[in-house]
N, C-alpha and C positions, 0 to 999 in steps of 0.2 A: 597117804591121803586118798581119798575114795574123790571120785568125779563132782559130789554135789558141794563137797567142800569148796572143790577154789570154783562151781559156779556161782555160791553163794558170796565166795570170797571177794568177787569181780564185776559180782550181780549181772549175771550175763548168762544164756541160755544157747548151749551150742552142743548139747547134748542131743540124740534122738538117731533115727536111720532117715538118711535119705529115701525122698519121693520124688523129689526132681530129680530126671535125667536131659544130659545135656543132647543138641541133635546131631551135632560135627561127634564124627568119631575120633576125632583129635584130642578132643579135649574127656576125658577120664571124671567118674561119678567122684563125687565129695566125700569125704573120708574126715572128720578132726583127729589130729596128733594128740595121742592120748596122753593124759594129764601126768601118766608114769614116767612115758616116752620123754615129756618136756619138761619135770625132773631132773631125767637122767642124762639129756642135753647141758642142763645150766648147772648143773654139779660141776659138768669136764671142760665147761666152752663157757666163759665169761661174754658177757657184752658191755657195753657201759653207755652212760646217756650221750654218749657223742656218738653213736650209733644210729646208721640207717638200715633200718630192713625191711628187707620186702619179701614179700610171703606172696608166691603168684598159686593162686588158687587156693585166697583164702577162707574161703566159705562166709561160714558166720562170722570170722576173725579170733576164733578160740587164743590160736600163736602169739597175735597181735597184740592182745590184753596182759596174758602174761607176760612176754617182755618186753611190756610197758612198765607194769606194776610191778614188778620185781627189779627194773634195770632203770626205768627211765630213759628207756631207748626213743628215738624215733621210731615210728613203725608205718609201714604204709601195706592194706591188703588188698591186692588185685583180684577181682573177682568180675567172670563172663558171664555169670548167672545173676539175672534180673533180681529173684528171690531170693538167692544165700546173702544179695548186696544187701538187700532190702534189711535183711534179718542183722546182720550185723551193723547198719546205721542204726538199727533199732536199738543190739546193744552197744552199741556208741555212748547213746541218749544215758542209757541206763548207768555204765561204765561212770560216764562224769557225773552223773547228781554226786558218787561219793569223791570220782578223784576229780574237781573239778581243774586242779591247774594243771590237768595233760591235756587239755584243748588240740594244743596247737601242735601234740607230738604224736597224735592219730590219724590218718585220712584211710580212708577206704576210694578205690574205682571202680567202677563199671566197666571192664576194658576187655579186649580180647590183648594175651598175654601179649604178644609177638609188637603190640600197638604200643604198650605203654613208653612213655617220656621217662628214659632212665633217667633220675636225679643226679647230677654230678656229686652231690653228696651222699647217695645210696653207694655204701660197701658192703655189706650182706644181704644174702639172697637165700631165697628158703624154698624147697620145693618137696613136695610128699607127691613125688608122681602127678602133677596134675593132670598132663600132658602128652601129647604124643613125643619122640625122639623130633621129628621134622620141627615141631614150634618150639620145642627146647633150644636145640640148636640156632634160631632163629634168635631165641631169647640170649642166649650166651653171647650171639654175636652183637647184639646192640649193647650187652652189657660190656663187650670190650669197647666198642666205637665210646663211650662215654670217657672209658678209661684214658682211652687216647688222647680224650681232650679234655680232662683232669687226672690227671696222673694221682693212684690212691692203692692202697693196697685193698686186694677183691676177697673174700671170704664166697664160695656155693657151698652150702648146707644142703645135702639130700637126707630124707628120711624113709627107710626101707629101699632102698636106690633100687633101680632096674637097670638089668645090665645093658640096657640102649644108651643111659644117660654116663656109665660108668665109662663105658670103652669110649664114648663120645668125646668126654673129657680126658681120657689117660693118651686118644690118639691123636684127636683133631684141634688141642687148644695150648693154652701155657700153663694149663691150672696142675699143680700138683698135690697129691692126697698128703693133709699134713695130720689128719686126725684120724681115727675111728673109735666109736661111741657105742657099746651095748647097752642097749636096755635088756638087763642081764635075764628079769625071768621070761620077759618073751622069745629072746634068743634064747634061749635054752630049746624049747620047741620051733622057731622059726629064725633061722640067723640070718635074715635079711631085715629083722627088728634089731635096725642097729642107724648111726647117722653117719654119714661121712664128710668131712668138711675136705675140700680144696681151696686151695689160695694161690693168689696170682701177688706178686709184690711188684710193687712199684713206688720209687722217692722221688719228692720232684727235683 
C-alpha cells in the first residue's frame, strides 16, 4: 500500500518534508514512521483496545490514527511543536467526521516530553528518536515512577533505535529486548530500519 492510501483511508494529511525546525537541540526534526514501517510493526506486535500509547513526538499523529483505526487502542501524541500540534488536531477534526466513536480514545498535547503526566493507564510507549539521550532518560524515568505506583506490565517501542537510547536501556533500567522487527526491504539497505520492543513486567 503506497502512502496516499491509508491517508485517504484516515482522511488525514501527514505526509510532506518538514519546514519547521525545532530551537533546543534536544529535541530532533519530525520524521513520520512510514506507512510500510507501521505495517511491518502490526503484522509482529499486536495491540488491542485496552491499549494505551503514547507516541512522544508525534508530529501530525500519523502512528496515532493508525493504531487507532486498526486496533482501537487509546492513543495519546505528545508533541513540543506549536505547528505539527496544530496539524494533527486539525487531523483529529478530519479523522472523526468518518470515525466518529473514537472521541474519547484520541488526545494530542502540546508538552515538552520530559513534562508530560504519565497516565497510570499508559503501557506503551513509542519513540522514532525524537529526542536527545538526556530527555529520553528523563522520560523513561517518569515512566517507571508511574509504574511504581500502578503496577502494569511497560512495552518501549523504538523505531530505527540510536544506540544512546539502546545501551540506555540494556545498562541503566529493568526493560529487557523481547522483540526485534525488520522492515525487511529497508533493512536490506539500512539495518537500523528495524523496531525494537523492551518490556518491563509487573503483576499486581
Amino acid at each position: 500500500m503506497d502512502e496516499q492510501y491509508y491517508e485517504k483511508l484516515l482522511k488525514i494529511k501527514t505526509t510532506g518534508e518538514q519546514k519547521i525546525f525545532n530551537d533546543s537541540i534536544h529535541y530532533h526534526r519530525y520524521e513520520p514512521t512510514s506507512y510500510a514501517a507501521l505495517e511491518a510493526l502490526s503484522s509482529a506486535y499486536k495491540f488491542s483496545s485496552e491499549d494505551s500509547i503514547v507516541d512522544f513526538g508525534c508530529g501530525k499523529g500519523r502512528l496515532n490514527f493508525y493504531i487507532n483505526h486498526f486496533f482501537d487502542s487509546f492513543v495519546t501524541g505528545i508533541e513540543m511543536n506549536k505547528f505539527f500540534y496544530k496539524q494533527a488536531v486539525e487531523n483529529k477534526k478530519s479523522y472523526l467526521q468518518i470515525y466518529k466513536n473514537r472521541k474519547d480514545k484520541i488526545v494530542f498535547s502540546n508538552c515538552l516530553a520530559e513534562r508530560y503526566n504519565i497516565d497510570l493507564k499508559d503501557n506503551k510507549f513509542y519513540f522514532f528518536n525524537p529526542f536527545s539521550i538526556q530527555i529520553f532518560s528523563k522520560v523513561i524515568k517518569n515512566i517507571m515512577a508511574s509504574v511504581e505506583e500502578n503496577k502494569r506490565t511497560i512495552d518501549i517501542i523504538l523505531y530505527y533505535p540510536s544506540n544512546d537510547y539502546i545501551y540506555f536501556l540494556d545498562t541503566n533500567s529493568s526493560f529487557v529486548l523481547i522483540n526485534e522487527i525488520k522492515v525487511q526491504y529497508l533493512y536490506d539497505n539500512d539495518p537500523r530500519h528495524k523496531f525494537l520492543v523492551y518490556r518491563v513486567e509487573h503483576y499486581k
